[in-house]
C-alpha positions as CSV (number, residue, x, y, z in Angstrom):
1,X,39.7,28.2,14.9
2,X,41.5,26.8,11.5
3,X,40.2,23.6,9.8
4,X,43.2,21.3,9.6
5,X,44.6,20.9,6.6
6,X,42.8,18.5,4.3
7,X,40.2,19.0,6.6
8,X,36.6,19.9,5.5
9,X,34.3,21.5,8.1
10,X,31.9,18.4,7.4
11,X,33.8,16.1,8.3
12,X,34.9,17.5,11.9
13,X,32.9,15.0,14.2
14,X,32.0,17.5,16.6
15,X,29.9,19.2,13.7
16,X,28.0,15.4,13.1
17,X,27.1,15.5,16.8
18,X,24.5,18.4,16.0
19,X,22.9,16.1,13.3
20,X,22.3,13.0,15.0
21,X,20.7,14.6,18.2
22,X,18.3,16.4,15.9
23,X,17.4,14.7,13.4
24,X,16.2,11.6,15.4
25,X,12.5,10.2,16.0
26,X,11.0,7.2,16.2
27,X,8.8,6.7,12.9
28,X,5.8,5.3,14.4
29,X,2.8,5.8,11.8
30,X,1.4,9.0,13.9
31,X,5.0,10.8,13.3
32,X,4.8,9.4,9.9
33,X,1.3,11.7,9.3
34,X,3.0,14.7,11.5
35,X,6.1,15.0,9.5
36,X,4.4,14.0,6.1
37,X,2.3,17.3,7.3
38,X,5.0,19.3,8.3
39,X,6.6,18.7,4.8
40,X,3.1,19.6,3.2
41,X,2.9,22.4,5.1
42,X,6.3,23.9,4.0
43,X,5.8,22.9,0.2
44,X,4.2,26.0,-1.1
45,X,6.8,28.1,0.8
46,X,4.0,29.4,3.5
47,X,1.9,28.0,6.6
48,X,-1.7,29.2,6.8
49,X,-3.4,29.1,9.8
50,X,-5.8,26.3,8.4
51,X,-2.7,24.1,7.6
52,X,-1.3,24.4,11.3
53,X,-5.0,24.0,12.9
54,X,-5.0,20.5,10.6
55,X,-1.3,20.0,12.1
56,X,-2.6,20.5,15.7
57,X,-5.8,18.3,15.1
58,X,-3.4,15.4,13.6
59,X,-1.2,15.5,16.7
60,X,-4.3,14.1,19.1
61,X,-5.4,15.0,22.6
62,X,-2.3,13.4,24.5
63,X,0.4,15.5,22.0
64,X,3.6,17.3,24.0
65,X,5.6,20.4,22.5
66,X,8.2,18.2,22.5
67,X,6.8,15.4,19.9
68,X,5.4,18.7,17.9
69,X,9.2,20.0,18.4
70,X,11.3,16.6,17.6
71,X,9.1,16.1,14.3
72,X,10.1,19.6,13.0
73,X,13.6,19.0,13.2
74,X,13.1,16.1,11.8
75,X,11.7,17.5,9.2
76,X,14.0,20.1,8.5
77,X,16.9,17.8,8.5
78,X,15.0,14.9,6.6
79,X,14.8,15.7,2.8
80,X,11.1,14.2,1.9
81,X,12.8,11.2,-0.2
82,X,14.7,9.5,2.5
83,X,11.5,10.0,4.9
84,X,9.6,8.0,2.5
85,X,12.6,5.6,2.0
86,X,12.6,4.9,5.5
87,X,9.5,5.4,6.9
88,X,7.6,3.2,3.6
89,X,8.3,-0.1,4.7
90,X,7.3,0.4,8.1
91,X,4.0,1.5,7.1
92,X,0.6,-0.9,6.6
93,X,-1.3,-0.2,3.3
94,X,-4.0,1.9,5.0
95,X,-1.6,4.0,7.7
96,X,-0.1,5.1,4.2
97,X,-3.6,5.9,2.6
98,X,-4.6,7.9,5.9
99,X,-1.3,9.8,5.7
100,X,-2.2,10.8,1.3
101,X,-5.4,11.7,2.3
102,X,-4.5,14.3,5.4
103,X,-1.8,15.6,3.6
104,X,-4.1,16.0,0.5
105,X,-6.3,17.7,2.9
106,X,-4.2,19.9,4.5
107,X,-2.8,21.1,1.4
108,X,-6.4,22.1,0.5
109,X,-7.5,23.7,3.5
110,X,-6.6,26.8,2.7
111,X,-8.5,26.4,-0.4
112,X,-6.6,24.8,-3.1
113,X,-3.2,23.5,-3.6
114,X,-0.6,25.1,-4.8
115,X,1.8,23.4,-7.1
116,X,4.5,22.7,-4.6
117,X,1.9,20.6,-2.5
118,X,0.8,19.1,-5.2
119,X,4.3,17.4,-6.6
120,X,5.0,16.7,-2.7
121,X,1.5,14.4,-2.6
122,X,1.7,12.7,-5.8
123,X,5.5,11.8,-4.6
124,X,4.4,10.2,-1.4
125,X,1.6,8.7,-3.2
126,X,4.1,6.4,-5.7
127,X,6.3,6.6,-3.2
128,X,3.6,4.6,-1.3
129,X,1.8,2.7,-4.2
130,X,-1.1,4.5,-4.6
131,X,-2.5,5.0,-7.9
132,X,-4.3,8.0,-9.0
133,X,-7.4,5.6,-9.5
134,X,-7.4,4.5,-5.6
135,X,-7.0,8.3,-4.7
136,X,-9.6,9.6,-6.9
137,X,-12.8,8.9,-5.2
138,X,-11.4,10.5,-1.9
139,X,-10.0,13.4,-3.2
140,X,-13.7,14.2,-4.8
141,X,-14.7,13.6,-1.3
142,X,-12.3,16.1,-0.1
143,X,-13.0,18.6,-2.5
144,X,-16.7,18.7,-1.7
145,X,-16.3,18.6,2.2
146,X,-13.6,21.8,1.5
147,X,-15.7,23.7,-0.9
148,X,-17.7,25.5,2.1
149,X,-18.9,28.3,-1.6
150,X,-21.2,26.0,-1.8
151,X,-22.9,27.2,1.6
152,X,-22.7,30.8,-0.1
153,X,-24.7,30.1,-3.5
């Protein structure tokens, strides 16, 4: 099948009918932490087994395949930016805080973050308002509870 002339493939309708049945979800704060995860998770170009056990934790008890499914096509179709730009103002102060601090977390859990994960959190983090002096006592926290060497020495 030919595009018509002047035609793009984009801008076919039928094409747009793909987007719009996989890229929606509703942002409640709990699909807010699972796609900010997802997005973590995929920063550094790999997902390590401690990353999706974090993932699977976040989720809760009463989680379906399908929320786990709908959040990582959201993901994929979302770039992080317009997640942020939409899911931001729906967000309270410390549902955006919780989010920083799994995602800071998760990107430690396999034991330290890589460069990718690191750019992703300090974007959500201004993205959300939080300076590095509000995130600094907690992410001491986190590294202590993730340095398990310390049970070695």
């Amino acid at each position: 099948m030919a595009a018509r002339a002047g035609t793009a493939w984009g801008d076919w309708v039928m094409f747009n009918l793909f987007k719009s049945q996989s890229a929606s979800l509703d942002l409640t704060p709990r699909n807010c932490l699972i796609v900010s995860l997802i997005y973590c998770m995929g920063a550094d170009g790999e997902m390590d087994e401690e990353e999706i056990g974090h993932l699977v934790s976040a989720l809760g008890r009463n989680a379906t395949r399908q929320q786990l499914d709908a959040a990582v096509r959201y993901a994929r179709a979302t770039q992080p930016a317009q997640f942020l730009a939409d899911a931001a103002p729906r967000l309270r102060p410390e549902q955006k805080l919780c989010i920083v601090l799994n995602m800071i977390d998760s990107a430690m859990a396999d034991g330290d973050a890589e460069q990718g994960e690191q750019q992703l959190v300090m974007q959500f983090a201004e993205a959300f308002g939080l300076t590095e002096a509000e995130l600094t006592p907690h992410f001491r926290t986190l590294v202590a509870k993730n340095d398990r060497a310390v049970l070695d020495r």
